[in-house]
C-alpha positions in Angstrom: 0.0 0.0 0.0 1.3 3.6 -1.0 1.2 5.6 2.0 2.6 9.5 1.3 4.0 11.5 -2.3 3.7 9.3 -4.9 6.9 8.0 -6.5 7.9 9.7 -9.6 7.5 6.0 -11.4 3.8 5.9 -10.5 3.4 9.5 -11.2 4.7 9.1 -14.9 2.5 6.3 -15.4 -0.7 7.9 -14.6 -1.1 4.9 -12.4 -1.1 2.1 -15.0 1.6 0.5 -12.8 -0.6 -0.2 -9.6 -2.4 -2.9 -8.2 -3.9 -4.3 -5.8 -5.5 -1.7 -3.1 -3.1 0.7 -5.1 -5.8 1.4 -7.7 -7.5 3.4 -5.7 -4.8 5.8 -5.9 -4.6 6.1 -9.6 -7.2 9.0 -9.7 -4.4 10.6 -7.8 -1.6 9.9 -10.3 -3.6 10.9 -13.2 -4.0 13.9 -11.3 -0.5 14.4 -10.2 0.8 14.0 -13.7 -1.6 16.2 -15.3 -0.1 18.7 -12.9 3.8 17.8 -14.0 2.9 18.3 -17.4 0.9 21.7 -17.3 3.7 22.8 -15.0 6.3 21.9 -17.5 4.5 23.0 -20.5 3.9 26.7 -18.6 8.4 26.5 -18.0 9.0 25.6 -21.1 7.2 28.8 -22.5 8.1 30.9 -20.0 12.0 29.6 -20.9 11.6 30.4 -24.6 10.5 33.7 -23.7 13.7 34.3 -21.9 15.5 33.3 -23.8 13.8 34.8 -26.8 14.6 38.0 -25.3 18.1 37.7 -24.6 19.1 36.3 -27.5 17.8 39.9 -28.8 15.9 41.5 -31.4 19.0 41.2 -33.8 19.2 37.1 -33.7 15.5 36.5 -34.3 13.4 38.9 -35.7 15.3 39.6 -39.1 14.0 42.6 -41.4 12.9 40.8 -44.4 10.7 37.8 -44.7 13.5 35.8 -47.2 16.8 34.3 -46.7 18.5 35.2 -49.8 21.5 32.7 -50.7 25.3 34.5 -50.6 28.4 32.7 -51.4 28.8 32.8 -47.6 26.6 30.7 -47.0 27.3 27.7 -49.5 30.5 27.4 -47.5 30.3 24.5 -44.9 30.5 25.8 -41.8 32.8 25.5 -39.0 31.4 24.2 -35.5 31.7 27.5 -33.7 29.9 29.1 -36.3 27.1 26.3 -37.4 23.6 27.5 -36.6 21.7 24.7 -34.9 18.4 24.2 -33.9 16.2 27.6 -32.6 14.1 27.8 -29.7 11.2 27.6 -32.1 12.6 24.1 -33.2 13.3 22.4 -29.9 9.6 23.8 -28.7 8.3 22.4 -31.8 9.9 19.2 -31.9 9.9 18.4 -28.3 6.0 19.6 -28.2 5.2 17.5 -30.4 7.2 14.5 -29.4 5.6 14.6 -25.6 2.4 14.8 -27.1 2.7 12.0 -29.0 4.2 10.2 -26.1 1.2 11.2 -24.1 -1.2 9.9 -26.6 1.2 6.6 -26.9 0.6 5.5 -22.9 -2.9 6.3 -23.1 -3.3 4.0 -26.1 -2.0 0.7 -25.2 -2.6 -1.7 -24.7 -5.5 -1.8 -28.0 -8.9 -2.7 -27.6 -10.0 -5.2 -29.9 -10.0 -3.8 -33.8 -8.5 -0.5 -32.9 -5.4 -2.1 -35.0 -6.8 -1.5 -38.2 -7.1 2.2 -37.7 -2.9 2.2 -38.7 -4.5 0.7 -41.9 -6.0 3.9 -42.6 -2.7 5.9 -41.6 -0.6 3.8 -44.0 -3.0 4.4 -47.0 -3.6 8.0 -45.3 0.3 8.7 -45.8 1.0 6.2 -48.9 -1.6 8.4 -50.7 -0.2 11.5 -49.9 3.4 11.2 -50.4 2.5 9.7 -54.0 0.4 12.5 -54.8 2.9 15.0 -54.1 5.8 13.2 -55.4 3.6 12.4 -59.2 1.4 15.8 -59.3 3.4 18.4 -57.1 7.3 17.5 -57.5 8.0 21.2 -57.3 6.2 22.2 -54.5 7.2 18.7 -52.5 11.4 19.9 -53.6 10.5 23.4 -51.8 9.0 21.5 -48.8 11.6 19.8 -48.2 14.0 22.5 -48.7 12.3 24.3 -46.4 11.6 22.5 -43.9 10.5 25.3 -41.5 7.3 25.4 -43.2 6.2 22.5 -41.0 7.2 24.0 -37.9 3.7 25.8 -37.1 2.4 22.6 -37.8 3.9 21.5 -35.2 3.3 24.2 -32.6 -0.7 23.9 -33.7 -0.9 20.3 -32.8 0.9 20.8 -29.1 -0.8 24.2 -28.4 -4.5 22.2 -29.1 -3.3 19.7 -26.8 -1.9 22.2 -23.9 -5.6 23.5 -24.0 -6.7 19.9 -24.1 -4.4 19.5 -20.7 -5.7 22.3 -19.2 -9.3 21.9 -18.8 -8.2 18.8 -16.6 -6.5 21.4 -14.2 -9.4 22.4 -12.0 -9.4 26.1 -11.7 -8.5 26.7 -15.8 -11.5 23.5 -16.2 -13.9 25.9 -14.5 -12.7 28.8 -17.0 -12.7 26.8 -20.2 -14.7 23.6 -20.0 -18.5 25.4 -19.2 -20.6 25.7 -22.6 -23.7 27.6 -23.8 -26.2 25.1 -25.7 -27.0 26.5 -29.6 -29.3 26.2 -31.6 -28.8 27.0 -35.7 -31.2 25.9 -37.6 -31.1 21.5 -37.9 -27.6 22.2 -35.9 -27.3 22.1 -31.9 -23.8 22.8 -30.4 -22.0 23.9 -27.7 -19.9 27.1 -27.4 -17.6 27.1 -24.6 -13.9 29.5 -24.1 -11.5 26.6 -24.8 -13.8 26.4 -28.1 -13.2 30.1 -28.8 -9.6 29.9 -28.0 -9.0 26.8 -30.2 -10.5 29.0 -33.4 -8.3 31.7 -32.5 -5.5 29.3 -32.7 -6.3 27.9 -36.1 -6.5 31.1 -37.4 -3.3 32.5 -35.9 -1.9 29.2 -37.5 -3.8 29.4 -41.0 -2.5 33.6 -41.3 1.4 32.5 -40.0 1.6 29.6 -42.7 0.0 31.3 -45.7 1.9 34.4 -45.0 5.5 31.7 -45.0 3.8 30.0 -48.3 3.4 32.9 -50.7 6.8 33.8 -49.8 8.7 30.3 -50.6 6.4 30.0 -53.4 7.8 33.4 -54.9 11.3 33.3 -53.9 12.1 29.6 -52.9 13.3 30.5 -49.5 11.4 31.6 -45.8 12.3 32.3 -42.8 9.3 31.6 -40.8 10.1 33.7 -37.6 10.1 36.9 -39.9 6.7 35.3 -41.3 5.3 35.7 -38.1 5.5 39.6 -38.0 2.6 39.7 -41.1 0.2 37.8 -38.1 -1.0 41.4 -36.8 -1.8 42.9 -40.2 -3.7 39.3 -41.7 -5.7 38.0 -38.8 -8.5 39.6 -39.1 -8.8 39.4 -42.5 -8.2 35.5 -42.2 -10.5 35.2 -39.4 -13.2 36.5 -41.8 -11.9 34.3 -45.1 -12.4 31.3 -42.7 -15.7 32.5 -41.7 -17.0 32.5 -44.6 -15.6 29.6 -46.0 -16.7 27.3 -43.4 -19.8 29.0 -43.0 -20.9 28.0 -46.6 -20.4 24.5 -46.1 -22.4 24.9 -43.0 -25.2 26.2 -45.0 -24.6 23.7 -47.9 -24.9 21.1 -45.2 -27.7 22.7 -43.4 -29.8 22.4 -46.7 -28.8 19.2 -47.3 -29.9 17.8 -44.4 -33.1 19.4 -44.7 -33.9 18.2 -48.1 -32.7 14.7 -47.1 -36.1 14.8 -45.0 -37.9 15.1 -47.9 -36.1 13.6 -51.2 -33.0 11.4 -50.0 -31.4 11.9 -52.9 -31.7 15.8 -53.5 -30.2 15.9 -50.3 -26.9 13.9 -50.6 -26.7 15.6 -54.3 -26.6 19.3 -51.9 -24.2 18.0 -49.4 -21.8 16.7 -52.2 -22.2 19.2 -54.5 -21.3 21.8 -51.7 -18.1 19.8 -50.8 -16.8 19.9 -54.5 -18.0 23.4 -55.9 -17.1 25.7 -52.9 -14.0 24.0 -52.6 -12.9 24.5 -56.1 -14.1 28.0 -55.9 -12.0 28.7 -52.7 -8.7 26.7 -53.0 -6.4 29.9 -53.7 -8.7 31.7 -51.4 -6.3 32.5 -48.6 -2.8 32.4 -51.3 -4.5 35.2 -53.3 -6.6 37.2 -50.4 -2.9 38.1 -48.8 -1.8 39.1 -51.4 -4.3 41.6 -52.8 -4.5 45.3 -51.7 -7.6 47.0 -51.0 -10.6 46.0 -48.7 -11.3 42.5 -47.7 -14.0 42.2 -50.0 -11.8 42.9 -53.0 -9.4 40.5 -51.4 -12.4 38.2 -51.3 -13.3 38.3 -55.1 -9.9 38.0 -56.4 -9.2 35.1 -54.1 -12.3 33.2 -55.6 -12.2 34.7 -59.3 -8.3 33.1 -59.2 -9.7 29.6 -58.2 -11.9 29.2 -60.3 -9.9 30.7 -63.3 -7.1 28.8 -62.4 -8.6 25.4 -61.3 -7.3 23.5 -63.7 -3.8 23.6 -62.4 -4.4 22.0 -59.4 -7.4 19.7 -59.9 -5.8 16.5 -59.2 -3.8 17.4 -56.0 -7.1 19.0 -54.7 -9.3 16.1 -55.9 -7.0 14.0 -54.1 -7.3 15.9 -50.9 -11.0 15.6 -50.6 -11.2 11.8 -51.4 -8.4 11.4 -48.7 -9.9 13.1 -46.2 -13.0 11.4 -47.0 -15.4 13.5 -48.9 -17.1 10.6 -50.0 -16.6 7.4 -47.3 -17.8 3.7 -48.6 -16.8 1.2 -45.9 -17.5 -2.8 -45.9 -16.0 -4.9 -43.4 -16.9 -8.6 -41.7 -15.2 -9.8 -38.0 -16.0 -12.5 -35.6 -16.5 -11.8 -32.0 -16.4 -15.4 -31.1 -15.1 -18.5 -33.0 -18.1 -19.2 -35.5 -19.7 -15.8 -35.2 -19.6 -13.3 -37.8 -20.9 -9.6 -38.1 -21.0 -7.6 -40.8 -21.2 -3.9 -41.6 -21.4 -1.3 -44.2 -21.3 2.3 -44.0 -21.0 5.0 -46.6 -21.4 8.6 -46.3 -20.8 11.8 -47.8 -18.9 14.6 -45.8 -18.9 18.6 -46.0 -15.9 20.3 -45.4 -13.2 22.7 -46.4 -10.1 22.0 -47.5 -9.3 25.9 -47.5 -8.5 26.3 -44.4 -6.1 23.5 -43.9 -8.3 20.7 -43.1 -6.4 17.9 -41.4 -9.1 15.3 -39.9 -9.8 12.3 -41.6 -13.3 11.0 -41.9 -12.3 7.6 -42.9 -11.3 6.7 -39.6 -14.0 7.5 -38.1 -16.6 6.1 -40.2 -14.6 2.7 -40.0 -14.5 2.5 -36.1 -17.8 3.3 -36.2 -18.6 0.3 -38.4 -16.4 -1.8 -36.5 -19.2 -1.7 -33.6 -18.8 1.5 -32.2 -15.5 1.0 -31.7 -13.9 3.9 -29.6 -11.0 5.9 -32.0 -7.3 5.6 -31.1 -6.3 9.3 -29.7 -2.5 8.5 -30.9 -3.6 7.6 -34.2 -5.7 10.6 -34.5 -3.5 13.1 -34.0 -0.4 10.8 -37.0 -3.4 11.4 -39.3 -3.5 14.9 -38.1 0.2 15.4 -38.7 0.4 13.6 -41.9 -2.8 15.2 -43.5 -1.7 18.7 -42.0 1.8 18.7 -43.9 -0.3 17.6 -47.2 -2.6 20.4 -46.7 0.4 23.1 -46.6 2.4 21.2 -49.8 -1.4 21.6 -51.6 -1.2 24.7 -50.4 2.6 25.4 -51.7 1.9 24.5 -54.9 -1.2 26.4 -55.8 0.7 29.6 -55.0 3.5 28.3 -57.1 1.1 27.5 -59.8 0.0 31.4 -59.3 3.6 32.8 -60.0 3.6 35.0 -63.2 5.8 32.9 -65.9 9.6 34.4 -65.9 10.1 35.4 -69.6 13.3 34.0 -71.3 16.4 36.1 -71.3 16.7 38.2 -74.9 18.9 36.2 -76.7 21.6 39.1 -78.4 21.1 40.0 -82.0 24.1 38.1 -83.3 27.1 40.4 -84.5 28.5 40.8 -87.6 32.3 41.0 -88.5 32.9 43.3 -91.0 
């Protein structure tokens, strides 16, 4: 019987170590750790502001938004002088590595059929990294020159899962967990401040990345620190593009489900038709909106008239996108639950979303573990899909602003000269 502190052994665990009369305690581990972790999460940020600010102004905020190559810098440098990882790496990296780890002890040992949810990452990724390697070979060669670009990607998925962490911390539960009921139209949801916080985020993250994108795309080289001074002048601007293009599919939805009460069919036609069209008209949306002067609304035409002019350049990759991420879901499978029983069950669906606002959740994993019998989703496995379909959002994302680059005209070749 543990009688006192818990050991650090137990603590790390969340318990899953106990037994016996111990078990009782593991409310208390969970507790404890979720207590190590906010408290090193809140020193980790508190140490990368320090030492953000003595590093100084000079070493991380540079005055332009591109690295422009030098001989200088082809040389190989010396130890003393090799620049290694930034703060923004290491919080990146290391975020992102503790939450996966989190996710990892809370997912094993599996529940039955949960396995065949890393079916759907391995297609999930296969799917991608062939799509960008056949259709987008420039924009994948930029990507990975660049690897920065993936860095708020990164910092999106562990500061979600800080505000995830935090409503288990009673006094910030109280602040962020309470809801208001709503009611819009056939829709009923809850509004709550982590909610309103986590929208904020995605925009901050949508503004930062599009703002890094149109500059690789136009000079092959970002520095995404200096990409983040552009956040104050686009957020608002981006909160509103997002609006609106998530609102439409909310209304194309809306109808859809309304007219599925009285012809089926009509229905499904408006929810699919919705997915497809709006997300055609909007691809460039965001790549073109921040980069047109003049009032949001001009911003807003231009950013549409330029997808839908230019769709044809990016049909495939964007196609590709939707039926990945499960626009259209079609799911048969057959198990046994006991030697000489079978079930069977088929689910198909058609999903509403868009894919302009770097859409990163995959609806084929859900519907299948919800025709595996309900079977409860895999939080580890959520959040690879979320990573790998995140980083295929911002390469989709790379090329259509490449694809928008004004052709370079050839060099005048010289009249040729004549000897006399």
């Amino acid at each position: 019987m543990l009688i006192g502190q818990l050991p650090f052994s137990i603590v790390i665990t969340r318990g899953a170590t106990l037994d016996g009369l111990d078990k009782m305690l593991v409310p208390l581990a969970q507790r404890s750790f979720n207590y190590m972790l906010a408290g090193a999460i809140l020193g980790g940020i508190a140490g990368f502001a320090s030492t953000k600010r003595g590093v100084g102004r000079r070493g991380l905020e540079p005055h332009h938004l591109v690295a422009r190559p030098s001989p200088s810098a082809i040389t190989v440098p010396t130890a003393a002088g090799r620049r290694g990882l930034e703060p923004h790496h290491l919080v990146a990296l290391l975020g992102v590595a503790v939450v996966l780890l989190v996710d990892a002890t809370h997912a094993f040992p599996l529940k039955p059929y949960q396995g065949w949810g890393f079916l759907v990452l391995l297609l999930g990724l296969t799917g991608a990294v062939l799509i960008t390697l056949v259709r987008m070979p420039a924009a994948g060669a930029t990507l990975w020159r660049n690897k920065d670009l993936l860095i708020p990607l990164g910092l999106l998925t562990l500061t979600h899962q800080v505000l995830a962490w935090l409503t288990l911390v009673p006094p910030l539960g109280r602040l962020l967990v309470p809801s208001r009921s709503l009611s819009l139209w056939p829709f009923q949801f809850s509004l709550s401040f982590s909610f309103l916080l986590g929208m904020a985020v995605n925009v901050v993250y949508a503004a930062w990345i599009t703002s890094a994108i149109v500059v690789a795309a136009r000079d092959g080289r970002c520095d995404i620190v200096a990409a983040w001074s552009g956040l104050r002048r686009w957020f608002w601007r981006v909160l509103g593009l997002e609006f609106i293009g998530g609102g439409v599919v909310f209304l194309g939805l809306g109808i859809g489900i309304a007219l599925m009460a009285l012809a089926p069919p009509l229905g499904v036609l408006m929810i699919g038709a919705t997915a497809l069209v709006w997300n055609f008209l909007t691809a460039a949306l965001l790549v073109v909106a921040l980069q047109t002067e003049g009032g949001f609304w001009t911003a807003f035409r231009a950013g549409v008239a330029a997808s839908w002019a230019n769709k044809w350049k990016w049909w495939a990759p964007l196609l590709a996108q939707l039926l990945l991420l499960g626009v259209v879901t079609v799911i048969h499978v057959k198990w046994s639950d006991a030697p000489g029983s079978f079930k069977e069950s088929t689910n198909w669906s058609i999903n509403a979303f868009w894919v302009g606002g770097y859409q990163e959740e995959c609806h084929w994993y859900g519907k299948l573990m919800e025709a595996l019998n309900q079977t409860p989703k895999v939080q580890l496995l959520s959040t690879l899909l979320a990573l790998v379909f995140g980083g295929f959002a911002v390469a989709i994302k790379l090329h259509i602003a490449q694809a928008l680059q004004p052709a370079t005209p050839p060099p005048a070749s010289e009249p040729p000269q004549v000897e006399v």
